[in-house]
C-alpha positions as CSV (number, residue, x, y, z in Angstrom):
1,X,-42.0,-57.2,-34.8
2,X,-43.6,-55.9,-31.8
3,X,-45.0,-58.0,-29.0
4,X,-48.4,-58.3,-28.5
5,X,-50.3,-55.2,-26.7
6,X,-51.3,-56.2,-22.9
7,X,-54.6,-54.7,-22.3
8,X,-55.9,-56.3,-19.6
9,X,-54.8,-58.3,-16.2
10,X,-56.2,-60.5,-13.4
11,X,-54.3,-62.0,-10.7
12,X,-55.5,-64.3,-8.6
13,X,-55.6,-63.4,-5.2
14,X,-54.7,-60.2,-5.4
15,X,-58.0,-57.5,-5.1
16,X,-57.9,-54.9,-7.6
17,X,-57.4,-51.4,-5.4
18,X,-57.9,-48.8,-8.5
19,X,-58.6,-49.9,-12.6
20,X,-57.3,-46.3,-14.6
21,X,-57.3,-45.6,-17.7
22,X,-53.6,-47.5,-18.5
23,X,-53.1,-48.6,-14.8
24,X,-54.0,-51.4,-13.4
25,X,-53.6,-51.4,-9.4
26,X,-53.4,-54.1,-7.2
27,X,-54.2,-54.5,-3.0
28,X,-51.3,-56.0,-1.2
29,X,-52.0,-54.6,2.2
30,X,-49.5,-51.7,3.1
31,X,-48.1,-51.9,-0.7
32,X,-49.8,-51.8,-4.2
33,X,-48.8,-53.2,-7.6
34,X,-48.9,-51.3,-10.6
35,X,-49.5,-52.4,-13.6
36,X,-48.9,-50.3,-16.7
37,X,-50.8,-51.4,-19.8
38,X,-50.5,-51.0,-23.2
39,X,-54.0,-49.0,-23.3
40,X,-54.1,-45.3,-24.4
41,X,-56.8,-42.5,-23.3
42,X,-57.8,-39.2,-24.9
43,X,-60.2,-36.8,-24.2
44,X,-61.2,-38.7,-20.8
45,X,-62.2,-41.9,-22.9
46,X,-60.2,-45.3,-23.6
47,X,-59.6,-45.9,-27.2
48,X,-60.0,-49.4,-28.8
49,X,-57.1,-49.7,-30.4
50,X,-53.6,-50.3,-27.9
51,X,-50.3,-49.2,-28.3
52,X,-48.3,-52.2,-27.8
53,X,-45.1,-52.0,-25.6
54,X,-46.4,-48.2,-24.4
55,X,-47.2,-49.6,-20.4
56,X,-43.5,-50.0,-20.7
57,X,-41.8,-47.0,-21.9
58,X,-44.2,-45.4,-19.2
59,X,-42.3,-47.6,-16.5
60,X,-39.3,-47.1,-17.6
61,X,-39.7,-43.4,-17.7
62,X,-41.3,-43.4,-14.3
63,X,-38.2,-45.4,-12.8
64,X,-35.5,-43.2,-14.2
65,X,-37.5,-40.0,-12.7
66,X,-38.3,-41.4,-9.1
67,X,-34.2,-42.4,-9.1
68,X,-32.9,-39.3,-10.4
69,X,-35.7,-36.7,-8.4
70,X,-35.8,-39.2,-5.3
71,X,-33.5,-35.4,-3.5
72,X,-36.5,-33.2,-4.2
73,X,-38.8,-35.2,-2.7
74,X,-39.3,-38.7,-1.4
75,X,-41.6,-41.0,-3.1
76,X,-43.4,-44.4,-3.3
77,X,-41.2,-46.7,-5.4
78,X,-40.0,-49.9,-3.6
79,X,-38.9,-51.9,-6.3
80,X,-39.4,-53.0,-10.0
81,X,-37.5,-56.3,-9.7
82,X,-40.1,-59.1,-10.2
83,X,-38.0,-61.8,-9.1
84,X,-38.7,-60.1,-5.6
85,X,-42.0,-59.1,-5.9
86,X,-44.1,-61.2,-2.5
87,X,-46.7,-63.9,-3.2
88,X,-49.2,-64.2,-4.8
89,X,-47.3,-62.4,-7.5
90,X,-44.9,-65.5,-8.3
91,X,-45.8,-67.0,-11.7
92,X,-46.6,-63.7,-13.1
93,X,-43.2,-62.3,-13.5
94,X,-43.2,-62.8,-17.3
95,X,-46.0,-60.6,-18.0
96,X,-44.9,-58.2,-15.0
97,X,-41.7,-57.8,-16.0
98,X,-40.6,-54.0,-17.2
99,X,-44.2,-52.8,-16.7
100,X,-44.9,-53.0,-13.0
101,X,-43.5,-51.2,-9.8
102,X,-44.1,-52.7,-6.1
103,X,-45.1,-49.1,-4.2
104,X,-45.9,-47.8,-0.3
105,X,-49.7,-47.7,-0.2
106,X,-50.1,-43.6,0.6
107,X,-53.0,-41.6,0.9
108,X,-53.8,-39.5,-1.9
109,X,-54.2,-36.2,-2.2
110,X,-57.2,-35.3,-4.9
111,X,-55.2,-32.8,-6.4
112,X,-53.3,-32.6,-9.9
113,X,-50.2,-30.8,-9.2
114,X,-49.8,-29.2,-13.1
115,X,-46.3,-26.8,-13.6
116,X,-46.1,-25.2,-16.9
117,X,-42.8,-23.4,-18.6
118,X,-44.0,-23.3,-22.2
119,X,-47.5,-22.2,-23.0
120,X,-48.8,-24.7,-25.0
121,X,-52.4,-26.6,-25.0
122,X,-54.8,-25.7,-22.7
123,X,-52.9,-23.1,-21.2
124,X,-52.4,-21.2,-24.4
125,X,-56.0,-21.3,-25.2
126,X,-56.8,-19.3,-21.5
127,X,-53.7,-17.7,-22.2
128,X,-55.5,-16.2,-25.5
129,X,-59.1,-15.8,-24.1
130,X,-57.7,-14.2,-20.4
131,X,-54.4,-13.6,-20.5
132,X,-53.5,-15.7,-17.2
133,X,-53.9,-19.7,-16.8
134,X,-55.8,-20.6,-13.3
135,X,-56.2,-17.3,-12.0
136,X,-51.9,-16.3,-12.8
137,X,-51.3,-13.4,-15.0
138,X,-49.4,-13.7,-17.3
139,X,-47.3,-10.9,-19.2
140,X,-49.1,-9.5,-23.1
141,X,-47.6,-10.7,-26.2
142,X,-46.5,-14.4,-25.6
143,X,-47.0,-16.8,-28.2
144,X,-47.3,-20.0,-28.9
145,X,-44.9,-22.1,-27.3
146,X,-42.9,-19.2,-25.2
147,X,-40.7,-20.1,-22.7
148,X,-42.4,-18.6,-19.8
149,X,-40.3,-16.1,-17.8
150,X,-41.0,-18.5,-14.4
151,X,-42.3,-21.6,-14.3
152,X,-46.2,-21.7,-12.8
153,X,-47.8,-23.6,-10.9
154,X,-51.7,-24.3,-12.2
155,X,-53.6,-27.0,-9.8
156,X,-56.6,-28.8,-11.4
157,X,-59.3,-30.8,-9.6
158,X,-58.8,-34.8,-9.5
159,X,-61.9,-36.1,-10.9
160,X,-62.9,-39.5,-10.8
161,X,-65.4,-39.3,-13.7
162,X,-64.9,-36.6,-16.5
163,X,-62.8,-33.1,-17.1
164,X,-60.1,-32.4,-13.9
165,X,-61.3,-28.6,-13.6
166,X,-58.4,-25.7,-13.3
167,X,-57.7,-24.0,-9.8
168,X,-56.7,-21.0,-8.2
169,X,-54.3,-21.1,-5.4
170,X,-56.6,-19.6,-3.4
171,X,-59.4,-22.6,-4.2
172,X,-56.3,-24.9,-3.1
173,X,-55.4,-23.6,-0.4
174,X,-59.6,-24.1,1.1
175,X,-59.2,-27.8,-0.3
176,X,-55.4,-28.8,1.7
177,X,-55.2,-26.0,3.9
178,X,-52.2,-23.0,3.4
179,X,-49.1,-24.9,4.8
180,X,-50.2,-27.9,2.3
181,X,-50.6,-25.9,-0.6
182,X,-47.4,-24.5,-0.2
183,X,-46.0,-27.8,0.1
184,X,-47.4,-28.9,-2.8
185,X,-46.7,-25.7,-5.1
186,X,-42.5,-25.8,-3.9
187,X,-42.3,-29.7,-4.0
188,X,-44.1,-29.8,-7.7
189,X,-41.6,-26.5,-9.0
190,X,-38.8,-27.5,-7.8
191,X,-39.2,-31.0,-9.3
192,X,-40.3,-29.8,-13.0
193,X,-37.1,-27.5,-12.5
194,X,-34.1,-30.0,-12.1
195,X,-36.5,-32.2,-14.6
196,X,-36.4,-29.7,-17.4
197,X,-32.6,-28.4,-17.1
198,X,-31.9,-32.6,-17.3
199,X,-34.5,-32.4,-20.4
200,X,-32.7,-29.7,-21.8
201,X,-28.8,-31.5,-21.7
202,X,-30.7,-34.5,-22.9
203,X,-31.8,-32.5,-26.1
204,X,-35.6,-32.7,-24.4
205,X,-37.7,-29.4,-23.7
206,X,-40.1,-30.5,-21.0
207,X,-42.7,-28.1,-21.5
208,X,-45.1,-29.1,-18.8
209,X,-46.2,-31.9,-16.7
210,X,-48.4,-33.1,-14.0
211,X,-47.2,-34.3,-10.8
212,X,-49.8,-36.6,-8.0
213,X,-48.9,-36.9,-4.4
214,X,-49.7,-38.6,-1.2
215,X,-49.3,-39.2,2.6
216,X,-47.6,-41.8,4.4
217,X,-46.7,-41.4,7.6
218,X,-48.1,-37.6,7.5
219,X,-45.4,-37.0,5.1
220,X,-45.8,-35.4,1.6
221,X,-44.5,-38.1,-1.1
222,X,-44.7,-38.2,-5.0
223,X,-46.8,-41.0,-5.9
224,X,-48.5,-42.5,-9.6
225,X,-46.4,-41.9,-12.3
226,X,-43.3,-40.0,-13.1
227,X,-42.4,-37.1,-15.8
228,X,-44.3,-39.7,-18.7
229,X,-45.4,-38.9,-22.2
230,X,-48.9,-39.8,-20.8
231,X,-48.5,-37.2,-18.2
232,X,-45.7,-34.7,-20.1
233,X,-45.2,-32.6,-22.9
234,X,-41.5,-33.1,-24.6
235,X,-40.6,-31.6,-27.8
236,X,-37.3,-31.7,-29.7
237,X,-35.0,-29.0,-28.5
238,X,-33.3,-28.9,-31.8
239,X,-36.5,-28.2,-33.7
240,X,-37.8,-25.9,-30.9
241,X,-39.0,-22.7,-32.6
242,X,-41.8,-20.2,-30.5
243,X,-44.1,-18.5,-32.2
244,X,-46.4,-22.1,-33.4
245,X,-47.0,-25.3,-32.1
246,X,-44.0,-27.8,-31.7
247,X,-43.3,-31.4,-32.8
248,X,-44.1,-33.7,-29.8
249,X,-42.5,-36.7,-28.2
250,X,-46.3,-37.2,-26.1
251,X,-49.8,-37.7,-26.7
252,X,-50.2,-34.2,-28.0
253,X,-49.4,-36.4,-32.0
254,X,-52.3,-38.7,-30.7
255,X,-54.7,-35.5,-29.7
256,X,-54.1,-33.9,-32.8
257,X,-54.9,-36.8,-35.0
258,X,-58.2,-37.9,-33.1
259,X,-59.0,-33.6,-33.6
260,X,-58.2,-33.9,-37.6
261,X,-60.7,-36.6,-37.8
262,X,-63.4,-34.6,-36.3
263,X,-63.2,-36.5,-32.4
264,X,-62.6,-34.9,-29.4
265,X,-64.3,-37.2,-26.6
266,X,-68.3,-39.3,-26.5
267,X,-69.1,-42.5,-27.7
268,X,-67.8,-44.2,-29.5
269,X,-64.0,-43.9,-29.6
270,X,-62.5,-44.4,-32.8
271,X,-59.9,-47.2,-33.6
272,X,-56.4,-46.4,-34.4
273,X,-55.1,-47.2,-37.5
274,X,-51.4,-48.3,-37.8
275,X,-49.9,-45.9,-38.4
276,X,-50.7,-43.8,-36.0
277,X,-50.0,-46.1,-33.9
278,X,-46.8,-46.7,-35.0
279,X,-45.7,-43.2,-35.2
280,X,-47.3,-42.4,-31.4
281,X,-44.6,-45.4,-30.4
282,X,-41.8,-44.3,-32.3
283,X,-42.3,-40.8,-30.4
284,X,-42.5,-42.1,-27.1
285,X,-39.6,-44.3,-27.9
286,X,-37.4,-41.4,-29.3
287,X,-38.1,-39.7,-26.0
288,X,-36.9,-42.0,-23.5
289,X,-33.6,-42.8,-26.0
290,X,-33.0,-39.2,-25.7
291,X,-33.8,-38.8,-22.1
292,X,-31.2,-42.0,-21.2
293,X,-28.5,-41.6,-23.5
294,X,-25.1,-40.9,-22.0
């Protein structure tokens, strides 16, 4: 039997620095909690229905990434051990526990670093209507779920309210300047790189993913979350077939279900029923067994 679904969080004494869609994150001076809930989003709206133990396996995923990457790039994890979280935190270890992370406060940069090796989604719909995703060309004939010959990297817009909107390089380059978008485009490769060939001897294709990043110090480090179902496509390596869509370990199940039933974003959001839910768990679930087996 599961636990019960942790949807919302308070601490007293603690000011409440950003409230995401899943994350919760807290104001400790030159630090921040975050708290992962159990909440799921889709099509930039919160559903109703949680996915109990989720805020979890997306900490969990996030921790074994920032460990095993922390050579690419540096990044913001301090700790995840709530016995030594600092006040005011004591007394909350119970519900903290497994689904938080103590992190450097850094400055965002309002940019969602997205690197695609598989065209899938959003990038094979451009890829259909243009034949290039954010401005790259791409070569004629590619299907659905292709390997691409290199890894791209496609920028998108971090919006506060609504749809992040797709970027050229050029456009990126006018928002951070050249020597930052440069950075940003080697840091972000080179991580979805070592991330996929791991993905791959795990029995994981990592078809795409988003990275964030910030500033501290005037340094370039990975911030948010880490290589997640939430922010990742996985599929099973062993059922891998181009040429159609591919069984998911990510929200991609969720996406498809709320797009059977006719919803795709706007008021209201529809509940979950339980099996869906179940299955979306058992997915996320079977991807982080693969990804830490031995």
């Amino acid at each position: 039997m599961r636990e019960e679904a942790l949807t919302e969080i308070d601490i007293p004494g603690l000011k409440r620095f950003i409230r995401g869609k899943v994350r919760e994150v807290f104001d400790l001076g030159s630090q921040l909690l975050i708290v992962a809930t159990d909440r799921v989003s889709a099509f930039d709206a919160v559903l109703p229905t949680p996915i109990p133990g989720k805020g979890k396996i997306l900490t969990q995923f996030s921790l074994f990434w920032f460990g095993y990457l922390r050579g690419v790039v540096g990044n913001h994890l301090l700790s995840s051990d709530v016995g030594k979280y600092p006040e005011p935190l004591g007394g909350f270890e119970e519900v903290l526990s497994g689904r938080s992370m103590l992190v450097a406060k850094a400055e965002r940069i309002d940019v969602e670093c997205i690197v695609r090796g598989y065209l899938a989604g959003s990038g094979w719909r451009e890829y259909r209507r243009k034949g290039k995703i954010c401005g790259v060309r791409l070569p004629q004939g590619l299907r659905e779920g292709d390997r691409l010959p290199q890894p791209i990297f496609t920028p998108t817009t971090k919006a506060t309210k609504g749809h992040d909107e797709p970027m050229s390089f050029p456009q990126l380059v006018g928002l951070v300047g050249e020597e930052r978008a440069e950075i940003l485009k080697r840091i972000s490769l080179s991580l979805y790189e070592k991330a996929l060939d791991y993905s791959l001897s795990k029995g994981l294709v990592l078809a795409d993913t988003k990275f964030e990043f910030g500033l501290l110090d005037g340094e370039i480090i990975w911030i948010d979350e880490a290589l997640t179902p939430d922010s990742s496509r996985y599929w099973p390596a062993d059922e891998y077939k181009p040429g159609q869509a591919q069984r998911s370990f990510d929200k991609q199940y969720l996406r498809d279900y709320l797009r059977s039933i006719g919803w795709e974003g706007g008021t209201p959001a529809p509940h979950l029923p339980p099996p869906i839910v179940d299955e979306l768990i058992r997915r996320y679930e079977e991807a982080l067994r693969r990804l830490s087996s031995e």
